[in-house]
Each structure stands twice: as C-alpha cells, then as structure tokens.
mmJSON file of the N, C-alpha and C atoms, coordinates in Angstrom:
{"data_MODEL":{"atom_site":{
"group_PDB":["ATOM","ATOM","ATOM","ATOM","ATOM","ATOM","ATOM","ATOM","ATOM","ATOM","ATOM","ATOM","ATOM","ATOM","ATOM","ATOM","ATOM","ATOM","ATOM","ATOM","ATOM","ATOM","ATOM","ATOM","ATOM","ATOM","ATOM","ATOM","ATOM","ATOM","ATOM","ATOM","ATOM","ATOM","ATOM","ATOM","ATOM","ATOM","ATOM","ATOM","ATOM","ATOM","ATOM","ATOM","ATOM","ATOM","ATOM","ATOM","ATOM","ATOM","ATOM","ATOM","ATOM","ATOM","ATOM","ATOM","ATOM","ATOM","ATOM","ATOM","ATOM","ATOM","ATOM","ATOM","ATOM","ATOM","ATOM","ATOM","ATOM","ATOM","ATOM","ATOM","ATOM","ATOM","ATOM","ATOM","ATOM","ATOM","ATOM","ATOM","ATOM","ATOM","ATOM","ATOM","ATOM","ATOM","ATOM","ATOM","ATOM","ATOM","ATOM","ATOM","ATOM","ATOM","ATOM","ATOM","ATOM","ATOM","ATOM","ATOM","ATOM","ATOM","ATOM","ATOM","ATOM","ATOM","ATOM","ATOM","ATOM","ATOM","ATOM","ATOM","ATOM","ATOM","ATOM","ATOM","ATOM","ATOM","ATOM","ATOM","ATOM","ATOM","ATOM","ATOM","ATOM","ATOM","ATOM","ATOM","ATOM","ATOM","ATOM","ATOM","ATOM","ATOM","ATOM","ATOM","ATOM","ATOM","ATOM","ATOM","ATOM","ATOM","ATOM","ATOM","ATOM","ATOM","ATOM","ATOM","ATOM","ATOM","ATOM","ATOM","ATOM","ATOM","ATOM","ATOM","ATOM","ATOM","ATOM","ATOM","ATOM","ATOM","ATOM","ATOM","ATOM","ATOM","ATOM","ATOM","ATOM","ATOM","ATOM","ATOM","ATOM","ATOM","ATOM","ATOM","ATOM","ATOM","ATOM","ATOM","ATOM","ATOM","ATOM","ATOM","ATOM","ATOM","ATOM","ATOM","ATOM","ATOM","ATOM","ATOM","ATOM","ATOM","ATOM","ATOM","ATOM","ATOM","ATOM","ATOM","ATOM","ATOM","ATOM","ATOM"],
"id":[1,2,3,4,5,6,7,8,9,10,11,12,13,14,15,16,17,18,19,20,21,22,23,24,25,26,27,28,29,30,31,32,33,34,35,36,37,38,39,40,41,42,43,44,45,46,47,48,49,50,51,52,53,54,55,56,57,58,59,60,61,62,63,64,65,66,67,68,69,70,71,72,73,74,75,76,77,78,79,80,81,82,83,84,85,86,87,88,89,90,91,92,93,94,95,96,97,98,99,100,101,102,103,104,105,106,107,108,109,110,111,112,113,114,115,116,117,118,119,120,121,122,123,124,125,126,127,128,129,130,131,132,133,134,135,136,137,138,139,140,141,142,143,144,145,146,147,148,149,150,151,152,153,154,155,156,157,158,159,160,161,162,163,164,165,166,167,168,169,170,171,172,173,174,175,176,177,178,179,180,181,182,183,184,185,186,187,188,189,190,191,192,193,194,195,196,197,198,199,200,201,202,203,204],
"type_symbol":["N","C","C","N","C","C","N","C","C","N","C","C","N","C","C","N","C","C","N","C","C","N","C","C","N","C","C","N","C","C","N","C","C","N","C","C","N","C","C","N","C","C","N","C","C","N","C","C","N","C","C","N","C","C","N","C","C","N","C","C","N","C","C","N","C","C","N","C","C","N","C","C","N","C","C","N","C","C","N","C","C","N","C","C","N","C","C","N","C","C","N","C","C","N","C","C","N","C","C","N","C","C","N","C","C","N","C","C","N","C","C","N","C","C","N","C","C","N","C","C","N","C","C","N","C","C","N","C","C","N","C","C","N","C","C","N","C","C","N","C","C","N","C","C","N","C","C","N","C","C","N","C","C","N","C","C","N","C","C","N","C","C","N","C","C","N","C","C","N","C","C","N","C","C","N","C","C","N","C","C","N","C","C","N","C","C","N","C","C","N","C","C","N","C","C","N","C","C","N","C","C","N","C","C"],
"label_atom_id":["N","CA","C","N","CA","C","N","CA","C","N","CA","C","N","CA","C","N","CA","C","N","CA","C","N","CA","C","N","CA","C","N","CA","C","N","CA","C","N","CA","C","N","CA","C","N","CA","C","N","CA","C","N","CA","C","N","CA","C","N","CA","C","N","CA","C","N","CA","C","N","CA","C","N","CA","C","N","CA","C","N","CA","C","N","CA","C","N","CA","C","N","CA","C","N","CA","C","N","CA","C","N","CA","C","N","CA","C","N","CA","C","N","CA","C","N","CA","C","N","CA","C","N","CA","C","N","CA","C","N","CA","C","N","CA","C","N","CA","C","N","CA","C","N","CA","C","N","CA","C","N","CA","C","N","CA","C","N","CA","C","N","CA","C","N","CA","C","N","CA","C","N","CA","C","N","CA","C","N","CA","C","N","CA","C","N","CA","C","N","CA","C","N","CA","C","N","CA","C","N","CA","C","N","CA","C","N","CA","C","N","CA","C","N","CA","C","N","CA","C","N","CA","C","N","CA","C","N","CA","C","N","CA","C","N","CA","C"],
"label_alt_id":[null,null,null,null,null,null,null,null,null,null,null,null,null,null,null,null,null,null,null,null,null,null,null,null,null,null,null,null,null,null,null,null,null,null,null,null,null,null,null,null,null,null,null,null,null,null,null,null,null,null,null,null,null,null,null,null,null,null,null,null,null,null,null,null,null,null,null,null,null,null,null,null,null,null,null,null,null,null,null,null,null,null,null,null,null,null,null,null,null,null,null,null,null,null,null,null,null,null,null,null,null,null,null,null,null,null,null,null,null,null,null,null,null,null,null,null,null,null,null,null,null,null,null,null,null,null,null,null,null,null,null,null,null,null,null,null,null,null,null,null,null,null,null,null,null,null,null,null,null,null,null,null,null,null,null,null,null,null,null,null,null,null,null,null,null,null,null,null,null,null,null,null,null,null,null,null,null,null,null,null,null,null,null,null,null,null,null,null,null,null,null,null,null,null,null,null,null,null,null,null,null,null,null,null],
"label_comp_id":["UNK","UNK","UNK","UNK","UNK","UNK","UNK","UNK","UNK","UNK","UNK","UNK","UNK","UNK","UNK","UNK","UNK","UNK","UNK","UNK","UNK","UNK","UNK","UNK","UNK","UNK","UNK","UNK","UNK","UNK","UNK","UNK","UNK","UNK","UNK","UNK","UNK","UNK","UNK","UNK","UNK","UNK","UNK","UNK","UNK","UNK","UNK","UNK","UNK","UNK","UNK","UNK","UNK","UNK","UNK","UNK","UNK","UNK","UNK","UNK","UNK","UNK","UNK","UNK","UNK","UNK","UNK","UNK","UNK","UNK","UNK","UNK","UNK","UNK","UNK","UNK","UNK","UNK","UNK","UNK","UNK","UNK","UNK","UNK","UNK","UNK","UNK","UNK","UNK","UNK","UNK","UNK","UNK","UNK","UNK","UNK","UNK","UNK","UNK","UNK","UNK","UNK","UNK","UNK","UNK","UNK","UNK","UNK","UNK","UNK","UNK","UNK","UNK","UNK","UNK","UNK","UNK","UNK","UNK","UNK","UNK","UNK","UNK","UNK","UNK","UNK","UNK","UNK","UNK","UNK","UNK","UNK","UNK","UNK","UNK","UNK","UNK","UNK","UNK","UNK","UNK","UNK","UNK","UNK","UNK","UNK","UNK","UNK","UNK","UNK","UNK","UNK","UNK","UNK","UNK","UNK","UNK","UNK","UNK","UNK","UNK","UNK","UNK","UNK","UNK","UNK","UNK","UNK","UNK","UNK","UNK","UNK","UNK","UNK","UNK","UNK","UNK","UNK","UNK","UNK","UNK","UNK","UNK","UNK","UNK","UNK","UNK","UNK","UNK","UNK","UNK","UNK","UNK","UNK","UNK","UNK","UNK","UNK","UNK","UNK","UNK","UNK","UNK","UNK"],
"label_asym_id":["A","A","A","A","A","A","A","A","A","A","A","A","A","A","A","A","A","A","A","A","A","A","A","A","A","A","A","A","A","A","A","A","A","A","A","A","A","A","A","A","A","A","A","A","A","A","A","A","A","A","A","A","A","A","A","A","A","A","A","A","A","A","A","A","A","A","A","A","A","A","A","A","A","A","A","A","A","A","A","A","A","A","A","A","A","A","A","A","A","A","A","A","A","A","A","A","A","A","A","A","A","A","A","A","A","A","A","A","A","A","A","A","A","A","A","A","A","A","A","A","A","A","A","A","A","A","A","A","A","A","A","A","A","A","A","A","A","A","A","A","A","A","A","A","A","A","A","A","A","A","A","A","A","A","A","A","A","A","A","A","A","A","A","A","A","A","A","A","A","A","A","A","A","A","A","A","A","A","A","A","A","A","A","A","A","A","A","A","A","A","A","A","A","A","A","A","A","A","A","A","A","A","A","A"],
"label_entity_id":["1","1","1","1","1","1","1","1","1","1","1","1","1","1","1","1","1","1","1","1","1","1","1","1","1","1","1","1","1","1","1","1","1","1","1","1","1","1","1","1","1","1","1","1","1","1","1","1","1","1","1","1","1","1","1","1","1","1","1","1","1","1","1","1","1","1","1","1","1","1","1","1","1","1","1","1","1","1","1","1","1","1","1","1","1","1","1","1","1","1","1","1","1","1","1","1","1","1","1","1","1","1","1","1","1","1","1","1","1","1","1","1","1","1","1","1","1","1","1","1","1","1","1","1","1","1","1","1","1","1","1","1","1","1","1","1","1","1","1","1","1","1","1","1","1","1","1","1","1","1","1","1","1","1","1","1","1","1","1","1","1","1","1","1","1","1","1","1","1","1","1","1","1","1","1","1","1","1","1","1","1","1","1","1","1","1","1","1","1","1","1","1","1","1","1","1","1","1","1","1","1","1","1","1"],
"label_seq_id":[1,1,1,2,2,2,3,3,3,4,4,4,5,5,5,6,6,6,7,7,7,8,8,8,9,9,9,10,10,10,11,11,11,12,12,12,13,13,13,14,14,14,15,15,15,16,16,16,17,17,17,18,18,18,19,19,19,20,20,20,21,21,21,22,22,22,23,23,23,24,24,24,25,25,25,26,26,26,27,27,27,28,28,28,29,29,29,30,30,30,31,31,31,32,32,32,33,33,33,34,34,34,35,35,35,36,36,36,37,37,37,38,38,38,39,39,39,40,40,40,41,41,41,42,42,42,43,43,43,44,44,44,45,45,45,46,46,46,47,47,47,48,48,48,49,49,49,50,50,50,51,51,51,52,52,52,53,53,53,54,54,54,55,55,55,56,56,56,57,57,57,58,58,58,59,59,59,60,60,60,61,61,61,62,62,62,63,63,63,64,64,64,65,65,65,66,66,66,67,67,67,68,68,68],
"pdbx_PDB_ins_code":[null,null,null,null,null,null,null,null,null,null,null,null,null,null,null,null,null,null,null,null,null,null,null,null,null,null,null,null,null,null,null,null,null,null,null,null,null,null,null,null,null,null,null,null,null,null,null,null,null,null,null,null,null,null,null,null,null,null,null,null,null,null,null,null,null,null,null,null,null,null,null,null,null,null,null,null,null,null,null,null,null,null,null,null,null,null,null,null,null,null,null,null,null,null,null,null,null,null,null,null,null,null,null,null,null,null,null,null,null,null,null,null,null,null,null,null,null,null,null,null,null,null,null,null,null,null,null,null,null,null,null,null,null,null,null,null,null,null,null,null,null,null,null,null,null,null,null,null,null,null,null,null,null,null,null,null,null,null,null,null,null,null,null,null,null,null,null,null,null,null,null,null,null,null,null,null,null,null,null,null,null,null,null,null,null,null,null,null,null,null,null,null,null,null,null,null,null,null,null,null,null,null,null,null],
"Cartn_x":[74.401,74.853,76.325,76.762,78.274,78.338,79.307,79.888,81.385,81.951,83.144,83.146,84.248,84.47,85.427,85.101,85.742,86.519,86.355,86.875,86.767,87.955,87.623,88.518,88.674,89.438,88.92,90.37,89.954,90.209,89.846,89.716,89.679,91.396,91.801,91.54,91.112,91.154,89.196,88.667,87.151,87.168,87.821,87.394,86.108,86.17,85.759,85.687,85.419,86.207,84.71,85.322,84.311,84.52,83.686,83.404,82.667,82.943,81.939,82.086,80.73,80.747,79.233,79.948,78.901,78.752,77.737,77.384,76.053,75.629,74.206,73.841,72.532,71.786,70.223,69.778,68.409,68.256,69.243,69.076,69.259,69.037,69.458,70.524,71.246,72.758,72.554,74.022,73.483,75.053,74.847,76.085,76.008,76.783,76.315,77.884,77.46,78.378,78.123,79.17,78.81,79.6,80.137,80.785,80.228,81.068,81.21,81.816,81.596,82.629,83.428,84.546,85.526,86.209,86.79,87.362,88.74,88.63,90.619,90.164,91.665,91.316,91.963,90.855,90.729,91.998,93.488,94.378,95.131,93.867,93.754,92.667,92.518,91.568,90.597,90.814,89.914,89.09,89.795,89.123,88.032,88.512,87.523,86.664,86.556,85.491,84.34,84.923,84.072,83.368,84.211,83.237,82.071,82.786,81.469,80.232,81.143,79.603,78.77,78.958,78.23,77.564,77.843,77.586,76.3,76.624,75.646,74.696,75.052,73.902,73.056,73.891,72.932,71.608,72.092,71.513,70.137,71.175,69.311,68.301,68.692,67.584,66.419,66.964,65.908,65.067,63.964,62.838,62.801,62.717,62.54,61.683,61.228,60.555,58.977,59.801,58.298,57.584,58.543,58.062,58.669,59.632,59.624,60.869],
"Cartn_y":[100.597,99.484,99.24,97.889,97.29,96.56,96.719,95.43,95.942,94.165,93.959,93.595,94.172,93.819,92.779,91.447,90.269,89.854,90.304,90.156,91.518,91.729,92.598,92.45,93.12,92.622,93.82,94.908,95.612,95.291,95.66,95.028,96.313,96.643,97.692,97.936,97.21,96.913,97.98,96.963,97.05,98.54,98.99,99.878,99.564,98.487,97.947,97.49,97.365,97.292,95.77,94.837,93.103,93.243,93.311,93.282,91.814,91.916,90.894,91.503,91.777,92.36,91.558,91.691,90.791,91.788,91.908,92.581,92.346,93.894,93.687,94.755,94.666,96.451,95.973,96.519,96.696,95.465,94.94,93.325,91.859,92.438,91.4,91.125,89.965,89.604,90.1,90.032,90.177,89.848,89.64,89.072,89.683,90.437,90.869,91.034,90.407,90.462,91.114,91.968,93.223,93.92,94.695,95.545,96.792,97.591,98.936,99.398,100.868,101.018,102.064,102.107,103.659,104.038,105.655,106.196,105.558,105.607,104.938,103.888,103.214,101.723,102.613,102.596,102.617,101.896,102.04,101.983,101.529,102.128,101.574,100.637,99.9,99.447,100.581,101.518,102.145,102.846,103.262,103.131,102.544,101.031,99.48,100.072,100.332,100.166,101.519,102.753,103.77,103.428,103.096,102.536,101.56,100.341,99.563,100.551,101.216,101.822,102.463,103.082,103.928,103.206,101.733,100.694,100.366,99.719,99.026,100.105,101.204,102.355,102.243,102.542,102.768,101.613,99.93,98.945,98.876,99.383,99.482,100.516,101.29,102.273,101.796,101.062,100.386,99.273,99.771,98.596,97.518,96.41,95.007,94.193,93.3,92.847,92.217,92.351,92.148,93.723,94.756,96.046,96.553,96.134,96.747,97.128],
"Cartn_z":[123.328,122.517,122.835,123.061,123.559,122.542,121.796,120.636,120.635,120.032,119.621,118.374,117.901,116.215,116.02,115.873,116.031,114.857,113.589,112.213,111.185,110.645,109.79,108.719,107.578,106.519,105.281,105.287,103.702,102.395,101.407,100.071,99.613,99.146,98.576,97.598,96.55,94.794,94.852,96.012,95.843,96.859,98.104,98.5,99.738,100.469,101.387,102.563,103.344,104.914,104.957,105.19,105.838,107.115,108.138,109.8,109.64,111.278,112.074,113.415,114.158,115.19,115.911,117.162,118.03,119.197,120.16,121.249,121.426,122.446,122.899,122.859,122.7,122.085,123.102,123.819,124.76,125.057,125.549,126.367,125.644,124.16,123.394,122.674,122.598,121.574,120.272,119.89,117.919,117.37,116.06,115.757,114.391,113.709,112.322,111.662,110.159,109.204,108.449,107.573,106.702,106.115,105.252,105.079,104.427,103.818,104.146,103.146,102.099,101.386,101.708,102.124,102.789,101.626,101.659,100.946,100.847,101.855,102.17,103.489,103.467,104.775,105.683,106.629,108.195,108.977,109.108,109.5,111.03,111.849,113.291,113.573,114.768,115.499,115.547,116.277,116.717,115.514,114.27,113.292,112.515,112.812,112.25,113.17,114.381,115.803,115.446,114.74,114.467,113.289,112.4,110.859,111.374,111.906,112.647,112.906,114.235,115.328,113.988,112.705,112.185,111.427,110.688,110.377,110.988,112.312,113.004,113.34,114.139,113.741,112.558,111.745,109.981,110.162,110.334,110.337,111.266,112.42,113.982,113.729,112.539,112.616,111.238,110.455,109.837,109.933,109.803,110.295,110.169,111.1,110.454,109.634,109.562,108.42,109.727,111.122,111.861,112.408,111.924,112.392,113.444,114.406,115.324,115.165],
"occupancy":[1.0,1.0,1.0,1.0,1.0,1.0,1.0,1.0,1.0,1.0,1.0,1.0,1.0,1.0,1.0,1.0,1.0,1.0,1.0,1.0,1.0,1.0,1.0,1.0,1.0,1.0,1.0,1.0,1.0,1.0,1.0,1.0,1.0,1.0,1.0,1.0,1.0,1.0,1.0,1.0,1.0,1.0,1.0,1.0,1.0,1.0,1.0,1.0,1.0,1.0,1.0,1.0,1.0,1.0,1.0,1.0,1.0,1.0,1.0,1.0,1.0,1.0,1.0,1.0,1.0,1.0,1.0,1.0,1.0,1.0,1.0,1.0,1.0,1.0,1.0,1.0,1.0,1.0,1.0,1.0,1.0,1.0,1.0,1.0,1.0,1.0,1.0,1.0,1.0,1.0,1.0,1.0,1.0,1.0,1.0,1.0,1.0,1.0,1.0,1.0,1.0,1.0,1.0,1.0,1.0,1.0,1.0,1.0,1.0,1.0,1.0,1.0,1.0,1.0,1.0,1.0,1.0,1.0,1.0,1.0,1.0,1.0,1.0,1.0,1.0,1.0,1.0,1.0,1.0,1.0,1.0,1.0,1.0,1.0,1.0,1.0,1.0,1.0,1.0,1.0,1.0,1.0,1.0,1.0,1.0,1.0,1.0,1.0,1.0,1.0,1.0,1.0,1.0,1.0,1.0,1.0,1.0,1.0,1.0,1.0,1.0,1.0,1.0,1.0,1.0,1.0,1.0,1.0,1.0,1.0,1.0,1.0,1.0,1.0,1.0,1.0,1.0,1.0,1.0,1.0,1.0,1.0,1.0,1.0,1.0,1.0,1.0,1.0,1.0,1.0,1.0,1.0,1.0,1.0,1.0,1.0,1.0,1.0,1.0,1.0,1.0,1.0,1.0,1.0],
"B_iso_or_equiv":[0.0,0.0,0.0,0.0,0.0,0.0,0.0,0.0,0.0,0.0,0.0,0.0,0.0,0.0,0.0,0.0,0.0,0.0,0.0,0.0,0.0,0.0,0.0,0.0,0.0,0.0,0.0,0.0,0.0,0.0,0.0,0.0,0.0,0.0,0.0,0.0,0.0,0.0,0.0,0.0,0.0,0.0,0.0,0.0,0.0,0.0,0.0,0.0,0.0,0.0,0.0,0.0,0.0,0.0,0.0,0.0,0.0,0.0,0.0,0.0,0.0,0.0,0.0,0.0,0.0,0.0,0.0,0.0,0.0,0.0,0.0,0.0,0.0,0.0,0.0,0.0,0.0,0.0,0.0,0.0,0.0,0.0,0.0,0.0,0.0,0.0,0.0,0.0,0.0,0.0,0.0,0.0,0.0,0.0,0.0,0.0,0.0,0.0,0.0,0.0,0.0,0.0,0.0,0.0,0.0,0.0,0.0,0.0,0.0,0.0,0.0,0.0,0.0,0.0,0.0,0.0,0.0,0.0,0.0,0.0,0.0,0.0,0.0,0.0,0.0,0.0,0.0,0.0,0.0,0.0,0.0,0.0,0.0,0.0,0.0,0.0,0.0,0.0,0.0,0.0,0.0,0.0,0.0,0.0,0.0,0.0,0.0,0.0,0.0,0.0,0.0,0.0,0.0,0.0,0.0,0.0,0.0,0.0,0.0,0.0,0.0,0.0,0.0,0.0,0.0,0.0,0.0,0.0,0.0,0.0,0.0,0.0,0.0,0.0,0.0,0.0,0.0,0.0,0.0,0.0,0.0,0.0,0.0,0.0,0.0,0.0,0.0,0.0,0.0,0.0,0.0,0.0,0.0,0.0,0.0,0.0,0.0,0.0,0.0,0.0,0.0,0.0,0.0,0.0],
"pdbx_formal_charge":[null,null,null,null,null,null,null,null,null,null,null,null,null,null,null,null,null,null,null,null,null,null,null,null,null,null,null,null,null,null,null,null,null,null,null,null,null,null,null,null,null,null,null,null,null,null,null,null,null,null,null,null,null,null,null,null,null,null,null,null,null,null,null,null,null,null,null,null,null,null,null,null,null,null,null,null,null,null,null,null,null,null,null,null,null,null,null,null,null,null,null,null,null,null,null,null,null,null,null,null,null,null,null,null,null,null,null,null,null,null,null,null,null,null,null,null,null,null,null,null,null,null,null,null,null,null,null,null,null,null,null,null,null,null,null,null,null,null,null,null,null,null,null,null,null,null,null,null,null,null,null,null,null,null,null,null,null,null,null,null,null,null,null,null,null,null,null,null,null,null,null,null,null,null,null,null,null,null,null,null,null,null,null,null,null,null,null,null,null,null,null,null,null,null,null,null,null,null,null,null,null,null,null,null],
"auth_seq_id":[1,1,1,2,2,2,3,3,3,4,4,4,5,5,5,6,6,6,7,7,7,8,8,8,9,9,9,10,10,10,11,11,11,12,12,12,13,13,13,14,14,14,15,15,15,16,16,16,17,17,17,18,18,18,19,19,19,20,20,20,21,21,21,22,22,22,23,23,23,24,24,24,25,25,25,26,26,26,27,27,27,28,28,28,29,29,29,30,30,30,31,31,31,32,32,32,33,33,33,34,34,34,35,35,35,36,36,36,37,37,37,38,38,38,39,39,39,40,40,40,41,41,41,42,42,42,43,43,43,44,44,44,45,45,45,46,46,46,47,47,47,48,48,48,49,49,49,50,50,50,51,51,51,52,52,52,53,53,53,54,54,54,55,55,55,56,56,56,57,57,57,58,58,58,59,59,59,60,60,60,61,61,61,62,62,62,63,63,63,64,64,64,65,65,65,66,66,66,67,67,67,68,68,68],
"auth_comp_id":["UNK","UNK","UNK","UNK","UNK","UNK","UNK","UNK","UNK","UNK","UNK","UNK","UNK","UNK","UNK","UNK","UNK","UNK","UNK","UNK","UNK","UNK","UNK","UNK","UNK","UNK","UNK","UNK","UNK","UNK","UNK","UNK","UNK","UNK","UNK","UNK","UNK","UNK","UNK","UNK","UNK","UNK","UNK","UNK","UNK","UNK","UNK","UNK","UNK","UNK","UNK","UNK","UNK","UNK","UNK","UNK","UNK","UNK","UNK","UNK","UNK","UNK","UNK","UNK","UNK","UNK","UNK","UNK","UNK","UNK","UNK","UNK","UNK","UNK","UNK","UNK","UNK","UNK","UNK","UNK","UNK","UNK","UNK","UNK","UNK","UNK","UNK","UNK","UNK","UNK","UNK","UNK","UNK","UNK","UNK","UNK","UNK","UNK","UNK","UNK","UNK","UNK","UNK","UNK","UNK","UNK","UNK","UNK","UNK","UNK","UNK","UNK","UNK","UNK","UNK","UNK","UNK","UNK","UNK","UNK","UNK","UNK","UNK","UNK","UNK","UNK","UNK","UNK","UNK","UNK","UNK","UNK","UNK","UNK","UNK","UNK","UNK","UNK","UNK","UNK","UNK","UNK","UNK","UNK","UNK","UNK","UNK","UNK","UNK","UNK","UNK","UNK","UNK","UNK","UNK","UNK","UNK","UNK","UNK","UNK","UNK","UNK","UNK","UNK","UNK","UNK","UNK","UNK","UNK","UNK","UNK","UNK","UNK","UNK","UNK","UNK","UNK","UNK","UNK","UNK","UNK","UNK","UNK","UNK","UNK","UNK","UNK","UNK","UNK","UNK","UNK","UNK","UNK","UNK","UNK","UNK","UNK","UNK","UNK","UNK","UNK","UNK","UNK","UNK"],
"auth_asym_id":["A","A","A","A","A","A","A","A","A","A","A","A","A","A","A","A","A","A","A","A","A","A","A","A","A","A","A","A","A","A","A","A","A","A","A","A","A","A","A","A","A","A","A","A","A","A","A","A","A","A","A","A","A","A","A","A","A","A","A","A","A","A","A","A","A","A","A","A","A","A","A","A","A","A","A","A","A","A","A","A","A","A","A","A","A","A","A","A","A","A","A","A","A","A","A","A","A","A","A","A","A","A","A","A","A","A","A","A","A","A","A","A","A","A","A","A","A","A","A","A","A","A","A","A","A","A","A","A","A","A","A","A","A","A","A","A","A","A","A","A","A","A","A","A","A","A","A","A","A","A","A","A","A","A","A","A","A","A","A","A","A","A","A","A","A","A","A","A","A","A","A","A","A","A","A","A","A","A","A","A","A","A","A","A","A","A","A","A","A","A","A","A","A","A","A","A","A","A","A","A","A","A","A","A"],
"auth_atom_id":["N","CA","C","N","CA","C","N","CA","C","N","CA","C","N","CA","C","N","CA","C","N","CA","C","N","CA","C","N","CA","C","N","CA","C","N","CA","C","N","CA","C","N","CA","C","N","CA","C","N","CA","C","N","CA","C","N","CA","C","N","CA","C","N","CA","C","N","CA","C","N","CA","C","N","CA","C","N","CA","C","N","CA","C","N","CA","C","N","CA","C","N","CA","C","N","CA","C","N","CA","C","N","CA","C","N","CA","C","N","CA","C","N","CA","C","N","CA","C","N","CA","C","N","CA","C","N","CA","C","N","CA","C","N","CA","C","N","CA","C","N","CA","C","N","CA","C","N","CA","C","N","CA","C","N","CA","C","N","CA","C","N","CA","C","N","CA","C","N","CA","C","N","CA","C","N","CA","C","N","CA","C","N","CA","C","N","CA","C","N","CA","C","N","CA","C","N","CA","C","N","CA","C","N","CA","C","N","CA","C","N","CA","C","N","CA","C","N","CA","C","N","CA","C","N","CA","C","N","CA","C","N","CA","C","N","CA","C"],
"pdbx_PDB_model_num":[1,1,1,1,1,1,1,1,1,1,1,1,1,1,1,1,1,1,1,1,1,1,1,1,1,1,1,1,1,1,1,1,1,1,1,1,1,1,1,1,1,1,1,1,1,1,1,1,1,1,1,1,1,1,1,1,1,1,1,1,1,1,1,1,1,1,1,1,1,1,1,1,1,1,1,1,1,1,1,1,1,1,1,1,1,1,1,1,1,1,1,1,1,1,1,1,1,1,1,1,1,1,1,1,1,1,1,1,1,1,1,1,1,1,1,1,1,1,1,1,1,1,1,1,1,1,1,1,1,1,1,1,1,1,1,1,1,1,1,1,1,1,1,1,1,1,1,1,1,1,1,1,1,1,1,1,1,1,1,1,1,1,1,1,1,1,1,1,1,1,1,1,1,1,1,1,1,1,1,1,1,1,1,1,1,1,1,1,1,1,1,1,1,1,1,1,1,1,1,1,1,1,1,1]
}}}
C-alpha cells in the first residue's frame, strides 16, 4: 500500500487528528477521509503518516458491504 496524506488537522479540545489520504492498495486508487482519536497531537509529518498507515490499515481489514 502507497498513500499520501494530503490534509490533516488536530482538534485539541476533542482529541482528534482529521486526515485525507489518497494512494493505491492492489492496483486500485482510494481516497479516504477520517479521523482518529490520539492521546496527544502527533507533532511531525511523519507522525500524521504513521497514525494514517494504522488508520487505513484498521479500515482494509474490514469487510465490505460486497464481501470482498
């Protein structure tokens, strides 16, 4: 899986990290909006980019609504 995290934005009050990340996972695009709730805000890039990956992980491993 290759993605970029094109938007992100924490919400200190709420304890939240808002992504938008786009890439490609087994040949196909994807574009997903979402957030996240962290203990504390993720401070670096490369930070936003690990919360994502565990994010979008969490997301590909649940089934879709056609099964596959």
């Amino acid at each position: 899986m290759r993605f970029k995290v094109t938007y992100s934005r924490y919400w200190g009050e709420r304890r939240r990290l808002e992504f938008a990340a786009s890439g490609e996972r087994n040949g196909c695009s994807f574009t997903v909006v979402t957030e996240v709730k962290c203990l504390k805000e993720p401070k670096t890039a490369e930070n936003v980019h690990l919360v994502a990956l565990a994010r979008l992980t969490e997301l590909f491993r649940q089934r879709s609504a056609s099964g596959r």
